[in-house]
Every structure is written in structure tokens, then in C-alpha cells.
C-alpha positions as CSV (number, residue, x, y, z in Angstrom):
1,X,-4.2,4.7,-12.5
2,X,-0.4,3.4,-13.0
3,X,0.3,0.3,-14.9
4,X,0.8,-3.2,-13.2
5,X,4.0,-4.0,-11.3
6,X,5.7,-6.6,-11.0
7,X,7.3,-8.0,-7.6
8,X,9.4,-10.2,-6.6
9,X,10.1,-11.6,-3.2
10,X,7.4,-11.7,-0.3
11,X,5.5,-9.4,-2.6
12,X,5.0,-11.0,-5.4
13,X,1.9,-12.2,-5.2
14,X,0.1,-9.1,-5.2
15,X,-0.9,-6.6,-8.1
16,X,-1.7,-3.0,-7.9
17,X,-5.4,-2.9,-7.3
18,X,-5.4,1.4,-6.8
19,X,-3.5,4.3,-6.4
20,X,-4.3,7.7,-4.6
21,X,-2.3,10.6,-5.7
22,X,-4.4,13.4,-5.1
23,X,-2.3,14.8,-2.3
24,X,1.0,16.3,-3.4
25,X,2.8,15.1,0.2
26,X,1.2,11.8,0.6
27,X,-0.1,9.2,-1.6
28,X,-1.2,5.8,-0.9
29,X,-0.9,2.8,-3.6
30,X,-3.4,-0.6,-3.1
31,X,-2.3,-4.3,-4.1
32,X,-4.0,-7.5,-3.2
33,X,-3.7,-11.2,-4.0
34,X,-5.8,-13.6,-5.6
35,X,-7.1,-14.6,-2.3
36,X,-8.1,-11.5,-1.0
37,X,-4.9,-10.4,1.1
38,X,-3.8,-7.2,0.6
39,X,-1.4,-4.2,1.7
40,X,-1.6,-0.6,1.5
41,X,1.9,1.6,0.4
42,X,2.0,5.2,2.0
43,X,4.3,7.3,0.7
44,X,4.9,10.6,2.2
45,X,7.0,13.8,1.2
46,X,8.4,15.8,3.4
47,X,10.7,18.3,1.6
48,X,13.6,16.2,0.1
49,X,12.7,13.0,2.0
50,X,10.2,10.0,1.2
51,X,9.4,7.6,3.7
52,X,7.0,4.5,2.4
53,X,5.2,2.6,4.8
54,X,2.9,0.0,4.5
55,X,-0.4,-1.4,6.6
56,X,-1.7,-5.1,5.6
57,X,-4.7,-7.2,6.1
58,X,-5.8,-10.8,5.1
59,X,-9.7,-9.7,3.8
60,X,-12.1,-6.4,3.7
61,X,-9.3,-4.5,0.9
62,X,-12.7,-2.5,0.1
63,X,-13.2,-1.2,3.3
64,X,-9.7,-0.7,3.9
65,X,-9.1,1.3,0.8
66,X,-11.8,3.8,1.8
67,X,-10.7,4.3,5.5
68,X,-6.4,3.8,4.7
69,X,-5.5,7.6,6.4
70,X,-7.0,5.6,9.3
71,X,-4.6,2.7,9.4
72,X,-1.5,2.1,11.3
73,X,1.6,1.8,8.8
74,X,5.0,0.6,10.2
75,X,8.2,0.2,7.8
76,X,8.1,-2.7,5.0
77,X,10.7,-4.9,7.8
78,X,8.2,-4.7,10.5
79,X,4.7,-5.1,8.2
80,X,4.8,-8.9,9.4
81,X,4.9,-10.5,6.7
């Protein structure tokens, strides 16, 4: 697991709670607030280009982590924050 960022901006309340890297083309990074909010960072590779994309909930992180290939992910300008 990767070492705490910190954020600034309508993310700065959150801390990286996990990280996924086991895939080489897409990997998936947790953070969550003290109340329980949370997002989830997909990054994938394909060839030379990243795209991140993010999916976000208010509770349930747990739940969320386990199923996050499930979720809908949308760019960080339309997550609705």
C-alpha cells in the first residue's frame, strides 16, 4: 500500500484508505473521509494513454471497495461533487 496523500481542493478531506494494483492496465485507488464518504480512482492504461476516472458514495466504502469493477466512473468534472 502507497503512502498518504495529501489534497487540496474539493478533495481534501479524504485519505487513501486502499489501493489495487494487481492489474497492469487498470488499477483502482480508495479514499474516504472522516464521516464515511468516499470515492474510488480508476486509472486505466491503454498503450501511451491514462485516463482516471472516479465513482463516489456518501456510506457502504466496504462494500464498494469489494464490488468497484462494478461501478459507474465518469471524469473527476462530472463526479458531482
Amino acid at each position: 500500500m502507497g503512502a498518504t496523500r495529501t489534497f487540496h481542493g474539493v478533495v481534501a478531506p479524504y485519505q487513501t484508505s486502499e489501493e489495487d494494483r494487481t492489474s497492469a492496465t487498470t488499477q483502482y485507488f480508495g479514499f474516504l473521509d472522516k464521516g464515511g464518504a468516499w470515492y474510488i480512482q480508476r486509472m486505466v492504461i491503454t498503450g501511451s494513454t491514462v485516463a482516471w476516472t472516479y465513482a463516489r458514495g456518501t456510506n457502504n466504502y466496504p462494500a464498494n471497495w469489494i464490488a468497484k469493477a462494478l461501478l459507474s466512473y465518469v471524469r473527476f468534472d462530472k463526479v458531482g461533487w
